[in-house]
C-alpha positions in Angstrom: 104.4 114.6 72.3 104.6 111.2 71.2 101.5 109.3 71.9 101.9 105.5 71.3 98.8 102.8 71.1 99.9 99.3 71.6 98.3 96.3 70.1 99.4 93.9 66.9 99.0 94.2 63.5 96.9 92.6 61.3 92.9 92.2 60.9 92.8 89.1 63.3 93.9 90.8 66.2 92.0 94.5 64.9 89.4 93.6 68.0 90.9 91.4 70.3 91.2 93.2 73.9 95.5 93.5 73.4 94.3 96.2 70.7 92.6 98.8 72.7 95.7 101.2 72.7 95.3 100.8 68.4 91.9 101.2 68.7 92.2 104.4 71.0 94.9 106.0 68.4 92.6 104.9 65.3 90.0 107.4 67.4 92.5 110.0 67.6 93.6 110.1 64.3 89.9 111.2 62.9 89.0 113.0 65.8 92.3 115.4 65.2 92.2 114.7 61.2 95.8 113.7 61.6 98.1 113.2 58.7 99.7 109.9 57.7 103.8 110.4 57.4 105.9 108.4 55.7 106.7 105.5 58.3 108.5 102.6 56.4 111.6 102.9 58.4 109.9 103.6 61.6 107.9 100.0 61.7 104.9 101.3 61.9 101.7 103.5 61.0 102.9 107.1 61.7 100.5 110.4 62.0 101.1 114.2 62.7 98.8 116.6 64.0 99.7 119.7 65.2 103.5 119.3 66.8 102.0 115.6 67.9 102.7 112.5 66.9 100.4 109.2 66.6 102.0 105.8 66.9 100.6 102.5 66.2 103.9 99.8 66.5 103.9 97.3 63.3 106.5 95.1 65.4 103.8 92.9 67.6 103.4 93.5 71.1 106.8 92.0 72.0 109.1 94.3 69.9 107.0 97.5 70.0 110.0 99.3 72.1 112.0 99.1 68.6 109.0 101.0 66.7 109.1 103.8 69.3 112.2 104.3 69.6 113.3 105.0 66.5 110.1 107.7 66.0 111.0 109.2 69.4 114.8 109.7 68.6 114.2 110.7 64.8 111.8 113.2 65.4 113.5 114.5 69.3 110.3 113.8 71.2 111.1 114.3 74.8 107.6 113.0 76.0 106.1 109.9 75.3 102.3 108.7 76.4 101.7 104.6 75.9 98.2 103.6 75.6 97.8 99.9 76.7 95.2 97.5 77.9 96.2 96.4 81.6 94.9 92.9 82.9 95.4 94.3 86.4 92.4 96.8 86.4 88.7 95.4 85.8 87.2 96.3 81.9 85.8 99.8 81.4 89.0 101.4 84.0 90.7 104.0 83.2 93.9 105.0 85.1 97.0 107.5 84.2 100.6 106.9 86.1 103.9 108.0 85.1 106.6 105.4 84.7 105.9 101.9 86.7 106.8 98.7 85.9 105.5 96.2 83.2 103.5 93.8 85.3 104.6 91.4 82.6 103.1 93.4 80.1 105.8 92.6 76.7 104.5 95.7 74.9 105.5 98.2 78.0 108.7 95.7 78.9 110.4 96.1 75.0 109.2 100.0 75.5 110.9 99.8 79.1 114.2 98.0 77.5 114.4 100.8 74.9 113.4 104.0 76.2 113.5 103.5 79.9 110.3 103.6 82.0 110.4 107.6 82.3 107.1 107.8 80.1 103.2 108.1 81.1 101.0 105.9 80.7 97.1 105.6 80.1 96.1 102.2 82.0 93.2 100.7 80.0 91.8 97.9 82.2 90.3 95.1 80.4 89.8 92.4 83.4 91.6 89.3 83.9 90.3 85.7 83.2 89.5 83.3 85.7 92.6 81.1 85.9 96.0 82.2 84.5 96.9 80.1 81.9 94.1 81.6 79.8 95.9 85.0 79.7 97.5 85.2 76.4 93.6 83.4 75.0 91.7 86.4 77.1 94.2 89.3 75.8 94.2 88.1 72.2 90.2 87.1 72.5 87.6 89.9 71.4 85.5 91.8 73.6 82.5 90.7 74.7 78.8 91.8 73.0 78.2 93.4 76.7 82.2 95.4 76.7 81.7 96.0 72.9 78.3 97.9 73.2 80.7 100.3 76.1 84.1 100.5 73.8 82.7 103.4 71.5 82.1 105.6 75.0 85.3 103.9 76.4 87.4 104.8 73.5 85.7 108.4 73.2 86.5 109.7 77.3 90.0 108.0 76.3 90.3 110.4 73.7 88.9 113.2 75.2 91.9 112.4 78.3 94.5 112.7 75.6 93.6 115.9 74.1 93.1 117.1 77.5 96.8 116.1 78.5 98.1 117.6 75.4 97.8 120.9 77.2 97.9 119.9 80.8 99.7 117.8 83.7 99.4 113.7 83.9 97.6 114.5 87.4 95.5 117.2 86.5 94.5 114.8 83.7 93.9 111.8 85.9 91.9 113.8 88.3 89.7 114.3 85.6 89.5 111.6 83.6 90.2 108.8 85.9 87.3 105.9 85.8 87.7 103.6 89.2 84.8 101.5 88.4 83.2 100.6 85.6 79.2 98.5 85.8 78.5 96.6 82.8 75.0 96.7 83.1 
């Protein structure tokens, strides 16, 4: 399995809420003590664990189809799992689908464009901001103190869903591990 975090590179973004998927693979590569491959031609930072792979796209959000693609036809991966932040589910959600559309999403659109929509996905929801021409502010704008003192837990049950689907079916996974609602207190 291919399991992919989206977000961009570089320590300015490290925090900002487009990085969850990053943040949520950084998690995974302690928690399975994965080892670092060789990634140079892959555009971007590469791990193995077990017959797994970890993905964190070098390409920023817009390009991060050409990162995944060349790891998933290199190395034969039939299934793929794309961790993103959704703006469509409030902060603190977490939801599992398979295939979908982009809900104008550029990281899951260049994915889309180069692998085809036939991958799952974990849905992280990070809220939306009050008026839409603050998206691309809100998605590249940190966390709050209040959603920062919940992204350790957040990150941990995301984790925990991962490993879990590793062995199991997308449903049986979301039956488990799907949060509706999510009270900052």
């Amino acid at each position: 399995m291919l399991i992919v975090g989206l977000g961009n590179p570089g320590s300015e973004y490290a925090l900002t809420r487009h990085n969850i998927g990053f943040m949520v693979v950084d998690a995974l590569v302690k928690r399975q003590n994965a080892q670092e491959l060789s990634s140079s031609s892959f555009e971007g930072e590469l791990f193995k664990f077990q017959n797994h792979f970890l993905l964190k796209p070098l390409t920023f959000m817009n390009l991060s189809g050409n990162s995944i693609v060349k790891v998933k036809n290199f190395y034969k991966v039939e299934d793929v799992v794309v961790i993103h932040d959704d703006l469509d589910l409030p902060f603190g959600t977490l939801r599992f689908k398979h295939g979908g559309g982009h809900g104008g999403h550029n990281g899951l659109k260049s994915t889309d464009e180069k692998i085809s929509k036939k991958y799952a996905r974990v849905r992280m929801g990070i809220g939306k901001p009050e008026h839409r021409g603050e998206i691309t502010s809100f998605v590249l704008g940190s966390f709050t103190k209040e959603e920062q003192s919940h992204l350790t837990t957040w990150i941990d049950t995301t984790c925990e869903a991962i490993e879990f689907l590793l062995k199991n079916s997308l449903d049986d996974t979301s039956s488990l591990y799907t949060i509706k609602k999510f009270k900052l207190k």
